[in-house]
DRENGU-699696 format. One line per 3 residues: for each residue y, x, z of N, C-alpha, C, O. Coordinates in pm, whole numbers, plus 50000, padded with zeros to 5 digits. Atoms other than C-alpha are relative to their C-alpha. Example, Ala and Ser with C-alpha at 12.3 -4.5 7.8 and 13.67 -1.06 7.14 Angstrom:
% residues 2
49881:50089:50000:49550:51230:50780:50120:50090:50000:50118:50194:50066  49881:49918:49994:49894:51367:50714:50109:49923:50073:50220:49974:50090
This chain:
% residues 64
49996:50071:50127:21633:85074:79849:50116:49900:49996:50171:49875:49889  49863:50088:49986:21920:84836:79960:50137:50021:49968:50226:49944:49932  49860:49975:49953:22191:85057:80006:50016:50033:49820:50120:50008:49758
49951:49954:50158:22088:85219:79581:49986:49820:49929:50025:49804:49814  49999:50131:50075:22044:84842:79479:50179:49970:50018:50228:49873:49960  49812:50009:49961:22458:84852:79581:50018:50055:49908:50049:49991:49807
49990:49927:50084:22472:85151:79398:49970:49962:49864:50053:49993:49780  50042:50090:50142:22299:84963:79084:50129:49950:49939:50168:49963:49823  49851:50086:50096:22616:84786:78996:50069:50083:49924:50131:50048:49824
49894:49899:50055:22782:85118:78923:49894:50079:49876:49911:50073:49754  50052:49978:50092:22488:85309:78794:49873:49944:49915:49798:50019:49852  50140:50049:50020:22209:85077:78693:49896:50019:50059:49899:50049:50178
50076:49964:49957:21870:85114:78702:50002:50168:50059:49932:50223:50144  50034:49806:49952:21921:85514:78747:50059:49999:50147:50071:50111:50197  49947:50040:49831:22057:85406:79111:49824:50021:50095:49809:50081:50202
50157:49975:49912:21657:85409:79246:49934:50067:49993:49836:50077:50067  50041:49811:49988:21588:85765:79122:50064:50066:50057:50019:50169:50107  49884:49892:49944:21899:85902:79248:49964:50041:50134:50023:50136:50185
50017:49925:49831:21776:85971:79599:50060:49919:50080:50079:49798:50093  49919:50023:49887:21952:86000:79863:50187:49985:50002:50269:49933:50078  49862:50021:50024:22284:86055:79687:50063:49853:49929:50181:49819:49935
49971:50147:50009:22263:85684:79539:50027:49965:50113:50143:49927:50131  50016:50108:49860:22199:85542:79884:50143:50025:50078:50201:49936:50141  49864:49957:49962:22522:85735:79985:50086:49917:49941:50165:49854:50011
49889:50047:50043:22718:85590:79725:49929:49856:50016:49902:49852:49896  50044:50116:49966:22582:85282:79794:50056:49925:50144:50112:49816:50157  49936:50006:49841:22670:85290:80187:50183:49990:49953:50259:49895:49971
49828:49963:50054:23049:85426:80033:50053:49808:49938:50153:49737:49947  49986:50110:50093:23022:85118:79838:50020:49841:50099:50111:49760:50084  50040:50081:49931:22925:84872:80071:50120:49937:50091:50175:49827:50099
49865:49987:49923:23193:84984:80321:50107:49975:49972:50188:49933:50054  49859:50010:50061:23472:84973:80090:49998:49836:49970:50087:49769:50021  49992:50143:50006:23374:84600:79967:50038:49932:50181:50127:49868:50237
49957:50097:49822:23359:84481:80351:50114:50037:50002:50184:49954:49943  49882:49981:49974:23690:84681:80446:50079:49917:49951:50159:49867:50030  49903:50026:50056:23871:84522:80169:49987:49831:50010:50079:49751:49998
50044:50170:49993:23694:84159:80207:50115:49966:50138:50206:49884:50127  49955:50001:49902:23823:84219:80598:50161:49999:49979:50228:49922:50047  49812:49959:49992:24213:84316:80522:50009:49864:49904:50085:49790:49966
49935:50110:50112:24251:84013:80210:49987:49854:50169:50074:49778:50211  50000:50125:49885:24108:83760:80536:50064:49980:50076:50073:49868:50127  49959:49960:49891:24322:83940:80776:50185:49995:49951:50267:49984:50042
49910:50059:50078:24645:83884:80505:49996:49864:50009:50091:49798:50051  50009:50184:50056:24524:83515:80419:50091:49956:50168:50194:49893:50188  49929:50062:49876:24571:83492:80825:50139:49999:50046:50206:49904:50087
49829:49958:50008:24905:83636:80850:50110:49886:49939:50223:49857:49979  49943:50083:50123:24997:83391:80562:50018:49807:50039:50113:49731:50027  50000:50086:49964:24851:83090:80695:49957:49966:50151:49836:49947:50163
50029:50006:49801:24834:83041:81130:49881:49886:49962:49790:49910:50041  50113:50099:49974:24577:82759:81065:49871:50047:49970:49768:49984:49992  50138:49962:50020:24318:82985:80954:49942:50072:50149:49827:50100:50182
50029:49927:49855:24343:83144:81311:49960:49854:50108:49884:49848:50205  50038:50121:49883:24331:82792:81486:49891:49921:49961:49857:49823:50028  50104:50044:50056:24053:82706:81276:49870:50084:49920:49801:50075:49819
50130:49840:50072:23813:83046:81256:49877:49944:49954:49798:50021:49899  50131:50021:50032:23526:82848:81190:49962:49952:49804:49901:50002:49708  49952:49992:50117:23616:82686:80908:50046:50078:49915:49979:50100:49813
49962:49896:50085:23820:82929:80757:49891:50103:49973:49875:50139:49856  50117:49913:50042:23515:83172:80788:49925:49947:49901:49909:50011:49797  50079:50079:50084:23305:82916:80621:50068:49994:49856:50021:50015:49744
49915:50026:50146:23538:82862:80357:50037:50114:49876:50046:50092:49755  49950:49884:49997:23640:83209:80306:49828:50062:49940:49823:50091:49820  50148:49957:50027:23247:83323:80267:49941:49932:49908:49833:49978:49871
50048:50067:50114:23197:83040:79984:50070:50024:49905:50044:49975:49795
């Protein structure tokens, strides 16, 4: 139910009939948001060295 509640954004409620092929695109979905969350953080660092000498923060900051 987690992975078609992802899926929801795209197709609505019809995301928690869809089966197993919601929950797919849901997983698809999921993955692609993290990947792309990961590479913009992994830029920001590139951009600015203090987010590397300060991972805690920057995570924190970065996640609000």
């Amino acid at each position: 139910m987690i992975l078609q509640s992802v899926a929801g954004g795209i197709l609505g409620k019809a995301a928690f009939a869809g089966g197993a092929g919601s929950a797919v695109l849901g997983l698809v979905l999921h993955l692609t948001i993290m990947c792309a969350m990961a590479a913009i953080y992994w830029l920001a660092c590139r951009r600015w060295p203090r987010m590397i000498e300060k991972p805690l923060q920057a995570g924190v900051a970065y996640g609000l």
